[in-house]
C-alpha positions as CSV (number, residue, x, y, z in Angstrom):
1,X,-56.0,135.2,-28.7
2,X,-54.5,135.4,-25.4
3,X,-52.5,138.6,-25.9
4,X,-55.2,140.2,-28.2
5,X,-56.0,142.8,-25.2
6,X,-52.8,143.7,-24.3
7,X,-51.6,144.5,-28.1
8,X,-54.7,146.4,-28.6
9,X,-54.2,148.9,-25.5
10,X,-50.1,149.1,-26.9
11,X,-51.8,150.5,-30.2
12,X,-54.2,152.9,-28.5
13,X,-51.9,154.1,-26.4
14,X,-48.9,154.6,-29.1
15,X,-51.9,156.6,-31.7
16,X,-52.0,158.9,-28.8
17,X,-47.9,159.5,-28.3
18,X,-48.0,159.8,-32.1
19,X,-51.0,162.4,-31.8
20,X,-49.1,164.2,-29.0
21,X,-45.0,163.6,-30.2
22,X,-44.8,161.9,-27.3
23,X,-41.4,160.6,-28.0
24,X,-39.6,163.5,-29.1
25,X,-40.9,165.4,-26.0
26,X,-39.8,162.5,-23.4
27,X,-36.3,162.6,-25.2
28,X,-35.8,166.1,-25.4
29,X,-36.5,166.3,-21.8
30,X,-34.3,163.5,-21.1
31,X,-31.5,165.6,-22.7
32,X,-32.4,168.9,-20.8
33,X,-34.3,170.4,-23.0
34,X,-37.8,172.5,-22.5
35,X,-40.0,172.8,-25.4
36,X,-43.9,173.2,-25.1
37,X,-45.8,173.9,-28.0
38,X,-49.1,173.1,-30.2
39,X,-48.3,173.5,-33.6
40,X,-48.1,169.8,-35.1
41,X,-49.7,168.1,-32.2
42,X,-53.5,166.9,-32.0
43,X,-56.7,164.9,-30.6
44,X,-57.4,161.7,-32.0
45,X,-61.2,161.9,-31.6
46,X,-62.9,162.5,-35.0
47,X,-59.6,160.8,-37.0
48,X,-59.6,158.1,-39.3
49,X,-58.1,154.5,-37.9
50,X,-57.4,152.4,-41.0
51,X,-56.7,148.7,-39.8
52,X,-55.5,146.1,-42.3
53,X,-56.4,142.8,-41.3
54,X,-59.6,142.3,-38.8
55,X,-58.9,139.3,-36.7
56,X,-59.0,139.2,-32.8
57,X,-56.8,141.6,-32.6
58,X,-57.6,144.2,-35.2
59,X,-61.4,143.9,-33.7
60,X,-60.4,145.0,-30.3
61,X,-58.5,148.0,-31.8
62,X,-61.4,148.7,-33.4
63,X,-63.7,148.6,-30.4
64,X,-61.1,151.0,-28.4
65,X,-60.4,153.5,-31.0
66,X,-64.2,154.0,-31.4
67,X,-64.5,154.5,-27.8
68,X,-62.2,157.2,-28.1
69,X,-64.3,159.0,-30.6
70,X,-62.1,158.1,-34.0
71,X,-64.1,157.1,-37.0
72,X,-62.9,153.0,-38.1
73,X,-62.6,151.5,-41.3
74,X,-60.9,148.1,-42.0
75,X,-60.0,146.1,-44.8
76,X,-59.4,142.2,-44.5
77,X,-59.0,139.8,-47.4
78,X,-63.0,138.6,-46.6
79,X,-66.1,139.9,-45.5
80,X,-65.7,140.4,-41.7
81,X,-68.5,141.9,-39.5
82,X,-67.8,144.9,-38.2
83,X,-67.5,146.1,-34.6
84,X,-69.8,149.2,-33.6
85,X,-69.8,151.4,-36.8
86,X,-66.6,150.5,-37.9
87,X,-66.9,150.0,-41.6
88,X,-65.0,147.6,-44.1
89,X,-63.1,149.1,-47.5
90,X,-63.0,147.4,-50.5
91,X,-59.8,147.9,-51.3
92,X,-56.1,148.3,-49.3
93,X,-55.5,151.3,-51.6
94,X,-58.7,152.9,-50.3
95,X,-58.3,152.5,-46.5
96,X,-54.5,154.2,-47.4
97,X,-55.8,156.6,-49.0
98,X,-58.5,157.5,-46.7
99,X,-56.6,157.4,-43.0
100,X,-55.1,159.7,-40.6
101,X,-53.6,156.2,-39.0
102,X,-52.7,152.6,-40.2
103,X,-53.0,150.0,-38.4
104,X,-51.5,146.5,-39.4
105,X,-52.8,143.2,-37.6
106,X,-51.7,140.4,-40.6
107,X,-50.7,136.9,-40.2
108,X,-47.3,135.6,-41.5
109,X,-47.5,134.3,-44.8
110,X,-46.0,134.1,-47.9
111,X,-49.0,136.7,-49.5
112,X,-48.2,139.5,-46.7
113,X,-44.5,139.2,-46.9
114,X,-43.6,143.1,-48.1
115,X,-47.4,144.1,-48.6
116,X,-46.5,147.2,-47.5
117,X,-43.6,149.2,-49.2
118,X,-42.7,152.4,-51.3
119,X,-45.9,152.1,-53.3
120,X,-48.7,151.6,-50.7
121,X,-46.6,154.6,-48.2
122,X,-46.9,157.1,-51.6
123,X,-50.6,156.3,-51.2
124,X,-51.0,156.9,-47.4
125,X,-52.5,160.7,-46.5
126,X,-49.2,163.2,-46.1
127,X,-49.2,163.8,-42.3
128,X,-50.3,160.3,-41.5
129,X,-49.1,158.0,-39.3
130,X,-48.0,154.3,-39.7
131,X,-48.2,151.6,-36.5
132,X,-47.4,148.0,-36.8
133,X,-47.3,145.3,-34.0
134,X,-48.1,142.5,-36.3
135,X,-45.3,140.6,-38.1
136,X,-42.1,141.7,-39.1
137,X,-41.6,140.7,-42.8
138,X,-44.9,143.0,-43.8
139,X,-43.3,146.0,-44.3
140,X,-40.6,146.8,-46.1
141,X,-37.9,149.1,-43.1
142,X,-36.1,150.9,-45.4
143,X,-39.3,153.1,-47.8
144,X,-41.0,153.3,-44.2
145,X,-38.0,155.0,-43.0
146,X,-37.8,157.5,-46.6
147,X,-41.3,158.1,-45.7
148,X,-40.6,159.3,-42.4
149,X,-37.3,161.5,-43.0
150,X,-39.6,162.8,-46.2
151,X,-41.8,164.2,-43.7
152,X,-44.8,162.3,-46.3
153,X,-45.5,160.1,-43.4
154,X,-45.7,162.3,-39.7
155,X,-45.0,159.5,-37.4
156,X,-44.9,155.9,-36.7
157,X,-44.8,153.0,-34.5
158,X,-43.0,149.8,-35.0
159,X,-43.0,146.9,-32.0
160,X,-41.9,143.9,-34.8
161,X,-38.8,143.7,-37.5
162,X,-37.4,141.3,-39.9
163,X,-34.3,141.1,-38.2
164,X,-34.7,140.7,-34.2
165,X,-31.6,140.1,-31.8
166,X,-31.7,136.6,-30.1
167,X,-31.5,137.6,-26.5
168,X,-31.6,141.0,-24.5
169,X,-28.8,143.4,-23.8
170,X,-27.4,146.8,-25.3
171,X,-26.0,147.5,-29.3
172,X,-28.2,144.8,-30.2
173,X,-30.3,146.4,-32.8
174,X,-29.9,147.9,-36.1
175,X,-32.5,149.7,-38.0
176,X,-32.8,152.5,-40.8
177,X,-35.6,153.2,-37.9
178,X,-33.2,154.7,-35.6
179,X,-33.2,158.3,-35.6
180,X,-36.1,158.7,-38.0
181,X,-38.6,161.8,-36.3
182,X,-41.8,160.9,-34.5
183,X,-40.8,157.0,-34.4
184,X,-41.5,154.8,-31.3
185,X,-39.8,151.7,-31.1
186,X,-41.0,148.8,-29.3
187,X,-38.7,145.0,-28.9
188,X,-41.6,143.3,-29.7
189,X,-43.3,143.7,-26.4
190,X,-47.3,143.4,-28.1
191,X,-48.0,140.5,-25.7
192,X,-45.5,141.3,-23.0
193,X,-47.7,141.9,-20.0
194,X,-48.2,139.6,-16.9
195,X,-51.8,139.0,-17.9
196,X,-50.9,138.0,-21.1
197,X,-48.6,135.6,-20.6
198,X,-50.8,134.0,-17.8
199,X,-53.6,133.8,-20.1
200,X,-51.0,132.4,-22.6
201,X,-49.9,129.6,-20.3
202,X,-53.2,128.9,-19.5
203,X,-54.1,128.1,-23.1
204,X,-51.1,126.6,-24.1
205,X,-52.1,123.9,-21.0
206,X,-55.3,123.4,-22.7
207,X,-54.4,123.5,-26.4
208,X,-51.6,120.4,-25.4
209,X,-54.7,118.8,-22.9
210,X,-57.3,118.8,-26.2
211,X,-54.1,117.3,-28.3
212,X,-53.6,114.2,-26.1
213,X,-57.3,113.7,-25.2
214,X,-59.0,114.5,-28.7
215,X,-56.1,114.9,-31.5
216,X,-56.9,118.4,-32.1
217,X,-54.0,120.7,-33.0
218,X,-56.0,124.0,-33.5
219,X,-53.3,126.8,-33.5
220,X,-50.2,124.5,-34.5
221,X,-47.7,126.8,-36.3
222,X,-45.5,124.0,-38.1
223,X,-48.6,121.2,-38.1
224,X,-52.1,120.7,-40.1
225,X,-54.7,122.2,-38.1
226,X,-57.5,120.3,-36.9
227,X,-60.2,120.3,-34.5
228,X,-63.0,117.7,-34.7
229,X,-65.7,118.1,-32.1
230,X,-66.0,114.3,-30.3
231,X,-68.6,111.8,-31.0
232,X,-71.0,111.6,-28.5
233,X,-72.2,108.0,-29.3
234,X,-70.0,106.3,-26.9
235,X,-69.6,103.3,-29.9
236,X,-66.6,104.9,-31.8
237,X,-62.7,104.8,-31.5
238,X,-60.7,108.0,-32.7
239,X,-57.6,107.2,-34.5
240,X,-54.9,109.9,-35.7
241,X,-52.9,109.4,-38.6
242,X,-49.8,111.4,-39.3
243,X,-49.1,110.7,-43.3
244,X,-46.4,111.8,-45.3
245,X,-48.5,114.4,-48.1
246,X,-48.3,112.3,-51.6
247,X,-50.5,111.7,-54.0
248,X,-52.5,108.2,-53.6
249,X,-51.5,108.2,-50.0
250,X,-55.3,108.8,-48.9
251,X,-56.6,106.5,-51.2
252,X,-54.3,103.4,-50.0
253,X,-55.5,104.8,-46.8
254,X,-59.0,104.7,-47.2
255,X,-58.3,101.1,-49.1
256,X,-57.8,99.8,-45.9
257,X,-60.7,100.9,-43.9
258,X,-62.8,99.7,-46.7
259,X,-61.1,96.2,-46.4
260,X,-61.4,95.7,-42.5
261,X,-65.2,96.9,-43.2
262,X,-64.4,100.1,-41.1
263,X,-67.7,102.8,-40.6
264,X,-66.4,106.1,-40.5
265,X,-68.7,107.9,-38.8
266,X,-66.5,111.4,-39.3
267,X,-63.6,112.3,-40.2
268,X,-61.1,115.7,-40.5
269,X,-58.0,116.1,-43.0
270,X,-55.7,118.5,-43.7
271,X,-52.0,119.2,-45.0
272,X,-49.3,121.4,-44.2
273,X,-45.8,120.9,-46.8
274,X,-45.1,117.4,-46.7
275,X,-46.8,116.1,-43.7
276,X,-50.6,115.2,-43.8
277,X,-52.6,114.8,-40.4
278,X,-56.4,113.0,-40.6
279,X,-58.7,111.9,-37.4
280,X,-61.5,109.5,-38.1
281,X,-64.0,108.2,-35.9
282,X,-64.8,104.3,-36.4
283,X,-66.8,101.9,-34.9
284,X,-64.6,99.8,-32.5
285,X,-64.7,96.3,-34.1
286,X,-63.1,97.5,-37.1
287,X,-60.6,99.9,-34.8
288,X,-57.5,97.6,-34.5
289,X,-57.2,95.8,-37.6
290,X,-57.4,99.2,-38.9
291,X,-54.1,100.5,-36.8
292,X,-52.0,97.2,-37.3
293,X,-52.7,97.3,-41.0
294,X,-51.7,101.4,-40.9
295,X,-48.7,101.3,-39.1
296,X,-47.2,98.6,-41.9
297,X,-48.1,101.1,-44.4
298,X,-44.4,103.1,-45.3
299,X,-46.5,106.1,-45.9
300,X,-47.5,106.8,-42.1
301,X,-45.4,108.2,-40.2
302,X,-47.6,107.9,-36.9
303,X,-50.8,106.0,-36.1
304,X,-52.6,106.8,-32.5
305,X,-56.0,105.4,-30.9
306,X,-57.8,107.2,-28.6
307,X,-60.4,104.9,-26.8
């Protein structure tokens, strides 16, 4: 959650350039052009934020916008305590239905992949505006961009894309986005500040730290996640078994604990596609016997013992 500050302020700050058509001013002024007006151009206090997914990051908007004097309601796939007076929705339809801005802050995974396309923008409030500085593959470019030159949606900001260019430099990108009115554009720049990317250093040091001193791999992206507080007995050995994910592979590993007379005092699995990680705590007689007999098994991959 290192850069969940600095992608919150980015949302504030583009809900008021939406608001105020921040964009279309700042270019039209850019080109030589004077045009002040009203019509079409509004506060945000006493507006309706809708944010889809309430994690770190959709919590701090929260927080922010309510500051600000906009009225917050979220919907997340579970119960989530709310922030302030920020209130959850039942249902994804609802919260579209009901706000004058969305908001997405979803992970990347197979169930978010598209969630938001032709159908769910025909539900969003005509004159509202769309943000998302979340993932890439949730929304569906092309209906936001209909949406937009319909005039059904008023504005919208995008920081993230499916497709993203590989390195920096100009005629890089291509999006139906382009041109589309009331549309800021951002190359996925949510955690782009210099406090961010300290903070992210910092934890990256202490994420890889906890991985050689404890086995944990909270946050792993491409690895099973787990994160087993230590035992404090002083009388145990930690081993870490990386295990190729197939059926009876736990058993014949728990088949050899029970023959070296191995006490497990605690233990943490889990899976991710065809790798399985466990750590178990063991008293240190058993410790090993237990390892030798592992590593000849053809089903681990990786056997470690932490003393």
């Amino acid at each position: 959650f290192a850069n969940t500050r600095s992608v919150a302020e980015l949302i504030i700050g583009n809900i008021v350039s939406l608001s105020r058509k921040i964009g279309e001013c700042t270019a039209a002024m850019h080109r030589g052009a004077w045009f002040k007006q009203a019509i079409g151009c509004f506060e945000i206090r006493g507006k309706t934020l809708g944010i889809v997914g309430y994690g770190h990051i959709g919590a701090q908007v929260s927080v922010l916008a309510e500051s600000m004097g906009m009225k917050v309601v979220y919907w997340d796939v579970i119960p989530k305590l709310p922030m302030g007076n920020a209130t959850q929705i039942s249902t994804l339809n609802e919260l579209l239905a009901h706000s004058d801005f969305v908001s997405l802050h979803v992970p990347n995974l197979p169930s978010t992949k598209n969630m938001i396309g032709k159908e769910q923008f025909a539900q969003m409030k005509k004159g509202s505006c769309f943000m998302n500085a979340s993932r890439g593959h949730v929304v569906v470019i092309p209906d936001l961009a209909a949406a937009l030159k319909s005039e059904h949606l008023r504005g919208a900001y995008v920081d993230v894309f499916p497709t993203e260019p590989g390195k920096n430099g100009e005629n890089l990108f291509e999006s139906e986005l382009r041109g589309c009115p009331n549309t800021l554009m951002t190359p996925h720049v949510g955690g782009s500040t210099e406090e961010a990317q300290a903070m992210i250093g910092e934890e990256v040091a202490s994420a890889l730290l906890k991985c050689i001193n404890e086995g944990s791999t909270y946050g792993a992206v491409n690895f099973p996640e787990v994160d087993m507080k230590k035992d404090g007995t002083m009388t145990t050995h930690r081993l870490l078994i990386i295990h190729e994910n197939k059926p009876g592979v736990m058993s014949a590993i728990n088949n050899v604990f029970t023959e070296a007379k191995a006490n497990i005092c605690q233990q943490f699995l889990n899976t991710k596609g065809s790798v399985g990680y466990v750590v178990m705590d063991i008293n240190v007689e058993a410790c090993m016997e237990v390892k030798k007999q592992l590593t000849n098994m053809d089903t681990v991959i990786k056997v470690r013992v932490l003393y």
